[in-house]
C-alpha positions in Angstrom: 0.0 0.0 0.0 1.2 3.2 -0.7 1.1 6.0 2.0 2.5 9.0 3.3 3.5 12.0 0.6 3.5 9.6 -2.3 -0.5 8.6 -2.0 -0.2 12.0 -2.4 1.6 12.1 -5.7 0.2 9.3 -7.2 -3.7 11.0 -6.8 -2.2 14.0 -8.7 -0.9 11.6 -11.4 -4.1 9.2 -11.8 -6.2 12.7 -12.1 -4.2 13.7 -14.8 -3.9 10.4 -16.4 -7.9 9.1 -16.0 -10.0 12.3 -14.7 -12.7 13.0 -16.9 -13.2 17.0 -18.0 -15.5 18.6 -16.3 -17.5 21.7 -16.1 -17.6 23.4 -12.1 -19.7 25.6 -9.8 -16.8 28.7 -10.5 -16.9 28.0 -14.2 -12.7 26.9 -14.1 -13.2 23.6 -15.1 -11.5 20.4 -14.1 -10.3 17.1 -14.2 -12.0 14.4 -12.3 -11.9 11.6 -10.7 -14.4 10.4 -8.1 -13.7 8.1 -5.0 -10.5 7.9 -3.3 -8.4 6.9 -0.3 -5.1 8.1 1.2 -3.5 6.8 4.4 -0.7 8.6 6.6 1.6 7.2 9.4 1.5 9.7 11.8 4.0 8.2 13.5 6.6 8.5 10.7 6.4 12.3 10.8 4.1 15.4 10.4 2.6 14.9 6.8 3.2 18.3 5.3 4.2 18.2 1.9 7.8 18.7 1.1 7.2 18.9 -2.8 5.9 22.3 -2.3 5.8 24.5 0.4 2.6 24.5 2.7 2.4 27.7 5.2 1.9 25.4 8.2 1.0 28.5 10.4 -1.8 29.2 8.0 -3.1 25.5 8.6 -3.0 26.1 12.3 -4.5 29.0 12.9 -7.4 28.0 10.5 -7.7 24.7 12.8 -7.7 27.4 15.5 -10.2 29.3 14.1 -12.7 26.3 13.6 -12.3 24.8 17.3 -13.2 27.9 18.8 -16.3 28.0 17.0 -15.6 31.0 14.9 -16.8 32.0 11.5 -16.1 35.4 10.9 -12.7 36.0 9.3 -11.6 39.0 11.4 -9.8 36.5 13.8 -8.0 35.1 10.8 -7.1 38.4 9.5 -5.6 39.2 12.9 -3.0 36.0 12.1 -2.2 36.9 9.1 -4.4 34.4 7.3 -6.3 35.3 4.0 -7.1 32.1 2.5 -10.8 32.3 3.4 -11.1 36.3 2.4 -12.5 35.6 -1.1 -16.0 34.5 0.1 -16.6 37.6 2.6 -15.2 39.9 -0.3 -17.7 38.4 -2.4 -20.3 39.0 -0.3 -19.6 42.7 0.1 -19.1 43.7 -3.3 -22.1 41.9 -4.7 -24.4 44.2 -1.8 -25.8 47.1 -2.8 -23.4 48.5 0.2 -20.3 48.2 -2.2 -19.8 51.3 -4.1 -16.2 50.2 -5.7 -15.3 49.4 -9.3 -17.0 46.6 -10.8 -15.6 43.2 -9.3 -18.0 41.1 -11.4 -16.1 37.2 -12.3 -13.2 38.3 -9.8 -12.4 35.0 -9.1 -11.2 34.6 -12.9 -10.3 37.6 -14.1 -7.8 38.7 -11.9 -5.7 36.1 -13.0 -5.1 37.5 -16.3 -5.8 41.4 -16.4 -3.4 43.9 -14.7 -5.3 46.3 -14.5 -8.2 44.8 -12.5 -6.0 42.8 -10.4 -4.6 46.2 -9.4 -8.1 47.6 -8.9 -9.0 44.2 -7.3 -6.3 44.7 -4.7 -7.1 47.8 -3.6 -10.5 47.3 -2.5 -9.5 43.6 -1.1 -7.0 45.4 1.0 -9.8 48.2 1.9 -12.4 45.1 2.6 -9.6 44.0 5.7 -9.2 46.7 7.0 -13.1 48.1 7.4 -13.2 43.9 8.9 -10.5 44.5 10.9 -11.3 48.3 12.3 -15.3 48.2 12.3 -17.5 45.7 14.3 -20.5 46.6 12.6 -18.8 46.0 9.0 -17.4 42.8 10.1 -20.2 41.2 11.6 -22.2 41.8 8.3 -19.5 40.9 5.7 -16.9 39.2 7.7 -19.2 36.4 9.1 -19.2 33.6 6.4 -22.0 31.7 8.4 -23.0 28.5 9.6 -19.2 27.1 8.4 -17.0 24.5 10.2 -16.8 26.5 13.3 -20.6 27.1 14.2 -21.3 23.0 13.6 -18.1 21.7 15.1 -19.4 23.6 18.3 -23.4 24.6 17.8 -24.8 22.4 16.0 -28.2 23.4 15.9 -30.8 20.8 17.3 -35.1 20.7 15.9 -35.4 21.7 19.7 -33.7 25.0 19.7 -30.8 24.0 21.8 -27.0 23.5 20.6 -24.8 20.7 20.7 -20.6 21.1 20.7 -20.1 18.2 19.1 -15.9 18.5 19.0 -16.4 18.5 23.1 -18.7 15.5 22.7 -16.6 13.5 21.1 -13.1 14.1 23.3 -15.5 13.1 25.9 -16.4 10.0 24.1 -13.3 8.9 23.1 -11.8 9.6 26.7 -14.5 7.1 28.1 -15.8 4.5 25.1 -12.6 4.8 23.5 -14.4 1.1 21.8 -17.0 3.1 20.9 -18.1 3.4 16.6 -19.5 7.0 17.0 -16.8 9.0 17.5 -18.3 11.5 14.5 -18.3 15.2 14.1 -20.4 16.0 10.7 -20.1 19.4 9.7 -22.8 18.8 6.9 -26.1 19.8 8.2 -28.2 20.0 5.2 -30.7 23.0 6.9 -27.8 25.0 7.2 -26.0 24.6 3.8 -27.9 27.5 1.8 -26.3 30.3 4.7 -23.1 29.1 4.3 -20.8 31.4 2.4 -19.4 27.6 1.2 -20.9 24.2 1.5 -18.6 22.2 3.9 -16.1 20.0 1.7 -14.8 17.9 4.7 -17.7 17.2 5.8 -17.4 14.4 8.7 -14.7 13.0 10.0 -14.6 10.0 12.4 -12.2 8.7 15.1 -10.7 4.8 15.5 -8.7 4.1 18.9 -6.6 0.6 19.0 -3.4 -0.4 20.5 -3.3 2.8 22.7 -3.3 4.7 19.6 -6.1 7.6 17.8 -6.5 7.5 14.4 -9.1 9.8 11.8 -10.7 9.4 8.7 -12.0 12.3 6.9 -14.6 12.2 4.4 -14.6 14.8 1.8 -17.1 15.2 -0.4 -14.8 17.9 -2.9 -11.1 18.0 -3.0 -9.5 20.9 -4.6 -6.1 18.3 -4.7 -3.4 20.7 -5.7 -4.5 24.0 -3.3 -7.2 22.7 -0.9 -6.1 19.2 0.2 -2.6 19.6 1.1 -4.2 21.6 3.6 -6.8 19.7 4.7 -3.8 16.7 5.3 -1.9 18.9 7.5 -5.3 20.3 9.3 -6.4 16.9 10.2 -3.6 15.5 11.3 -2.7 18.5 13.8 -6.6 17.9 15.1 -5.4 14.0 15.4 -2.3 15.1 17.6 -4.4 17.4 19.7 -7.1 15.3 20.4 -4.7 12.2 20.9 -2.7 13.9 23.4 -5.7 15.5 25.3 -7.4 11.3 25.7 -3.8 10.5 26.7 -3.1 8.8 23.7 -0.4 8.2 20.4 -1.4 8.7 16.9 -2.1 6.4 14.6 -2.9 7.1 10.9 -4.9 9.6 9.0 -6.8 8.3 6.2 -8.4 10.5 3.8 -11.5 9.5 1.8 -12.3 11.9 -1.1 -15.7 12.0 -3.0 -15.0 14.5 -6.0 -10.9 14.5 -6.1 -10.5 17.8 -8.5 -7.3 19.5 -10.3 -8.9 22.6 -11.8 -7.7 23.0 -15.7 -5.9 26.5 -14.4 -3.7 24.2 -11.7 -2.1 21.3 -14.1 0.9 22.9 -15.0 1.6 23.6 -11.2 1.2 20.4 -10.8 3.2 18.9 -13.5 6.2 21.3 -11.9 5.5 19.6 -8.1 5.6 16.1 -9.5 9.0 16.4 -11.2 10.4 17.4 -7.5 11.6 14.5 -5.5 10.2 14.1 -2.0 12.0 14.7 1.4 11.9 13.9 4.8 8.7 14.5 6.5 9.2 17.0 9.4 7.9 16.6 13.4 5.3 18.3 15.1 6.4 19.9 18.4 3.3 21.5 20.6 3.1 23.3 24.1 2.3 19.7 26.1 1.8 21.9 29.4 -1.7 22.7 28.3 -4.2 19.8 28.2 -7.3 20.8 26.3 -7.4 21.6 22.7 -9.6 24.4 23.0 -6.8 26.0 25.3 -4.1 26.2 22.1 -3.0 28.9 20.6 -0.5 29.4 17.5 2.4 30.2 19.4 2.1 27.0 20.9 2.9 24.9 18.1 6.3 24.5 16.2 7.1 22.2 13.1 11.3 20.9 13.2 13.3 19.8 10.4 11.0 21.3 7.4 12.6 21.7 4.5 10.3 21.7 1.8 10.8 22.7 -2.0 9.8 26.2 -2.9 6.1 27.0 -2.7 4.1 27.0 -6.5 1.2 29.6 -6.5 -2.1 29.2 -8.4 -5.4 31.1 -8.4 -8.0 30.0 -6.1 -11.6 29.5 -7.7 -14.3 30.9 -5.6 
């Protein structure tokens, strides 16, 4: 079986070999494949990729962001962290609020026109900091809504009361470790329609054996060159936390993917990562004085021995 960075690899190569084209929700396009399965030993090192570079602070304080139940991207603006800016932006400039240059097909056109990319940076950079500097502002265009944070933590129940269902399963796993409901779904189909986007991991499930945690993820849409080297990383940090809070070791990650994607505008990024050889996998070091997960914060964690190839940009499709 192949594992680790390689599974990895090899999805990016059978995408590009057998996916079929397909049309999308942001009107990129992509190649397709549907149904697949990665495993990682987390014991044989933190699986960030070492083929390209992934911003493992970015990755953490996203994690953060989701265990404390957040959804509005102020707090990931405060960490430097803009990878989920594109859907708040879009709300605002499609409101009759936004009085800016036309920002219509953003997602696409900045890629290729200098001149609104220019113009599409200036009012991005004005959308932060009116999130950043006015509550009023952010709490109307900031908050993407019922995302990963709000079910993780308050997932809303037919008889108006909430349920944190990351707390619920620690709590499970700490005392049924035997237990085959160790589930947090972040799919709640009432919801989906005020999200700003439709989960794509949408429940993940935890294993315990031998003294040891392990997590699947299922994910129904896998953006495989920008979106799931993230979700890898993200997933495996929440193993390590959660292992070490129920006193135990990790075990593996496995990673089940519905729709596995490249988008058309991301292949010859990824034909540049797969002629790069792999390295050694780096190790996760975190504060162990603090027990809980929902006590973490970034400064607390610290990847060793990372030495990945340089990172390869691409335009996220929104």
């Amino acid at each position: 079986m192949i594992t680790g960075e390689q599974a990895y690899l090899d999805l990016c190569n059978h995408i590009l070999s057998n996916g079929m084209k397909r049309d999308d929700r942001t009107n990129t396009g992509t190649y397709s494949i549907f149904g697949h399965q990665m495993r990682f030993n987390l014991q044989e090192g933190f699986p960030l990729l070492t083929t390209k570079r992934v911003p493992f602070r970015l990755v953490a304080s996203e994690l953060l962001w989701f265990i404390k139940g957040d959804t509005n991207i102020r707090y990931l603006l405060e960490n430097n962290n803009n990878i989920w800016n594109e859907w708040a932006f879009k709300k605002w400039v499609e409101s009759d609020e936004y009085q800016g240059p036309d920002m219509t097909d953003f997602g696409n056109r900045s890629q290729i026109d200098e001149e609104f990319n220019h113009l599409y940076q200036e009012q991005m950079d004005l959308f932060k900091q009116k999130v950043l500097e006015d509550d009023q502002f952010a709490s109307k265009y900031g908050d993407l809504g019922f995302v990963y944070g709000k079910q993780w933590r308050s997932w809303k129940t037919s008889q108006a009361e909430t349920i944190d269902q990351l707390q619920e399963v620690i709590e499970s796993i700490r005392t049924n470790p035997n237990s085959r409901r160790h589930i947090v779904s972040a799919w709640n189909p009432e919801d989906v329609p005020n999200m700003a986007l439709p989960p794509c991991h949408t429940l993940f499930q935890f294993y315990v054996a031998d003294g040891k945690l392990s997590c699947q993820l299922y994910q129904r849409s896998g953006d495989v060159f920008l979106g799931v080297p993230f979700n890898i990383a993200s997933y495996a940090l929440l193993t390590h936390l959660i292992a070490h809070e129920t006193g135990l070791e990790v075990g593996e990650f496995v990673h089940t993917l519905g729709d596995a994607h490249i988008y058309q505008n991301h292949v010859e990024q990824v034909m540049i990562q797969l002629d790069r050889e792999k390295k050694e996998l780096p190790q996760l070091r975190f504060n162990t004085n603090k027990t809980s997960i929902f006590d973490f914060e970034l400064e607390d964690f610290e990847i060793v021995g990372y030495d990945p190839h340089p990172t390869i940009k691409a335009p996220i499709a929104v």
